[in-house]
C-alpha positions in Angstrom: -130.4 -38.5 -85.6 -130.6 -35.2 -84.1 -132.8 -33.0 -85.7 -134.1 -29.5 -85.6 -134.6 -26.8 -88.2 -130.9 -25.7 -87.8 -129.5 -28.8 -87.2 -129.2 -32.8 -89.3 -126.5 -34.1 -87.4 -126.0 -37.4 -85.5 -124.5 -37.5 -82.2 -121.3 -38.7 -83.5 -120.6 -35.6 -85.6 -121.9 -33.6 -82.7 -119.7 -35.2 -80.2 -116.8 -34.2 -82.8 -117.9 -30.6 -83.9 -118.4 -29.7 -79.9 -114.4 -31.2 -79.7 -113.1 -29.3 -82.4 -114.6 -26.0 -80.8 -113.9 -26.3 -77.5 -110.4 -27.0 -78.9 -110.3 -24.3 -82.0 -111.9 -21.7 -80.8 -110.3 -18.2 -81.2 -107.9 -17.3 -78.8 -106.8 -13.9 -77.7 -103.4 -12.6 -78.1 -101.0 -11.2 -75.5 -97.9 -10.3 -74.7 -96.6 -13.4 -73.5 -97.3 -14.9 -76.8 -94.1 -12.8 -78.2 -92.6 -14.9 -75.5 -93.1 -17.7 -77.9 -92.6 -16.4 -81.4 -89.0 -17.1 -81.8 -88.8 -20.5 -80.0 -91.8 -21.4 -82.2 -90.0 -20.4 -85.5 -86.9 -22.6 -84.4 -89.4 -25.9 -83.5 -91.3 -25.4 -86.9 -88.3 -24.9 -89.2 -86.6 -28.0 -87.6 -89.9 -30.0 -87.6 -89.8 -29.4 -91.6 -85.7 -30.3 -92.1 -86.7 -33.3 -90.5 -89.2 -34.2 -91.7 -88.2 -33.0 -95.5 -91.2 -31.1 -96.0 -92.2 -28.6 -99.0 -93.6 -25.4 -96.9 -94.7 -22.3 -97.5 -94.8 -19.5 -94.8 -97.4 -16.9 -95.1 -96.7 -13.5 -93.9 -98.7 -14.2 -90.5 -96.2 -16.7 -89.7 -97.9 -19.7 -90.8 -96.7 -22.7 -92.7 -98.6 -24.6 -94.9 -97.8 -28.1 -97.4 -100.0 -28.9 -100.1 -99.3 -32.2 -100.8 -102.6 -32.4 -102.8 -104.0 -29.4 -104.7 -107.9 -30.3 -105.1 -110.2 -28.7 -107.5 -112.4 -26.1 -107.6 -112.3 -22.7 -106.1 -110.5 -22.8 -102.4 -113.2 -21.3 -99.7 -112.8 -17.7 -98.0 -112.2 -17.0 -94.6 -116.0 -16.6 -93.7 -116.7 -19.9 -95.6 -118.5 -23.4 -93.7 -116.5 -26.2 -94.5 -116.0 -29.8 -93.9 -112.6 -30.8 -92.8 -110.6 -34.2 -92.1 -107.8 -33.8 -89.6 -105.8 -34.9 -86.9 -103.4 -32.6 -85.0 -99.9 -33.3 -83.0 -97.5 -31.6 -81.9 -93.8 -31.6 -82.8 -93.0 -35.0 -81.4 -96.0 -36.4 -82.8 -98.0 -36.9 -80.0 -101.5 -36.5 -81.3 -104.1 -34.0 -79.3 -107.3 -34.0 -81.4 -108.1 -36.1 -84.8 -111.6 -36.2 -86.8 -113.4 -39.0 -88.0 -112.3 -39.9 -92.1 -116.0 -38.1 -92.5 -114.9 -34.9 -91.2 -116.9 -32.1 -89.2 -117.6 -29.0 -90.4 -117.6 -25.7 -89.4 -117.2 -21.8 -90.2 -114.0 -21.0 -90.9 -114.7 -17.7 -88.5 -114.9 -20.1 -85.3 -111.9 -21.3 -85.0 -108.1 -20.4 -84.8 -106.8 -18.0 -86.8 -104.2 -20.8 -88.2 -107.0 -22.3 -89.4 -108.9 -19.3 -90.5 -106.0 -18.8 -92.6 -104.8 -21.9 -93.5 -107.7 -24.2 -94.8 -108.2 -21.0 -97.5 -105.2 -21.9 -99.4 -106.7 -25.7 -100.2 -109.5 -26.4 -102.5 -112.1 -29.2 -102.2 -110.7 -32.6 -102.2 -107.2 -31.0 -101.3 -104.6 -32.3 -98.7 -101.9 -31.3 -96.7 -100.1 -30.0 -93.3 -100.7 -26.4 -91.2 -97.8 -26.0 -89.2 -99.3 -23.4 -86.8 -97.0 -21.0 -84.4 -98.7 -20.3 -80.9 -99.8 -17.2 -81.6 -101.9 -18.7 -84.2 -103.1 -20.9 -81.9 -103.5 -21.2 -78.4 -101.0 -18.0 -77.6 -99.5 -18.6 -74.1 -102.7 -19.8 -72.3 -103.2 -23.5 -74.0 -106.2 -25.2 -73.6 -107.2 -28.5 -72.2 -104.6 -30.7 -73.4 -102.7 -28.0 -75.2 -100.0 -26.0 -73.4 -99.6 -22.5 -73.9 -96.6 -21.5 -76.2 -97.6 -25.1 -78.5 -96.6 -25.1 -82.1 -99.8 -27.0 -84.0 -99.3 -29.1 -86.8 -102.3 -30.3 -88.5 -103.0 -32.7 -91.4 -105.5 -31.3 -93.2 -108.2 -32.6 -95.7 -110.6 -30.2 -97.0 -113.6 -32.4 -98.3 -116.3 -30.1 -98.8 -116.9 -25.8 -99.4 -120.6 -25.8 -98.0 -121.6 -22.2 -98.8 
């Protein structure tokens, strides 16, 4: 156990916390990411048709299922939560996935699909974020991610910790 008075967390969940940031950390946007925008919308509406999914696109661009409402007040985009996830891409190949305990995090360090997205589940509440580049990763990528990369993530909010 790794201890200090900001931290109580094991190496595991460190090992997975320092993942999900390297991976979800807020990009920049840029001009090249309009590059993307309509390619993007075409990948995520088929991804849905195919897969017969319920969604819901916000006005940022984002799509979100709930396939599991929760309980309880949903957090804020400044909340610390505790999230189960794996993401993939459109052809399912899987890029990043959390242990069934989750990680947590603020919602203000990572992408602003996720920002977004995790608000609209409440605790105990499941479901997909189907995340257009610019949401993302923009046109740049990160290790592992190519730039212009539509994001799907399933999602499981376990815990509001503020």
């Amino acid at each position: 156990m790794l201890t200090t008075p900001y931290l109580n967390i094991n190496y595991k969940q460190m090992k997975y916390l320092l993942i999900l940031l390297s991976f979800l950390t807020i990009s920049t946007s840029c001009s090249k990411d309009e590059d993307f925008v309509e390619q993007n919308e075409k990948d995520i509406i088929k991804y849905i048709e195919d897969n017969n999914l319920d969604a819901i696109k916000s006005e940022s661009g984002l799509y979100y299922v709930i396939n599991k409402v929760g309980s309880g007040i949903g957090p804020n985009i400044s909340s610390n939560v505790t999230v189960a996830y794996k993401g993939y891409f459109t052809d399912g190949k899987v890029f990043d996935q959390s242990s069934d305990s989750g990680i947590s995090f603020s919602l203000q360090n990572v992408i602003r699909g996720w920002t977004e997205g995790i608000t609209y589940f409440r605790k105990g509440g499941e479901g997909i974020l189907l995340i257009p580049s610019d949401l993302g990763y923009g046109s740049s990528g990160r290790s592992g991610i190519p730039g212009g990369s539509v994001l799907i993530f399933d999602i499981k909010l376990i815990s509001i910790n503020n």
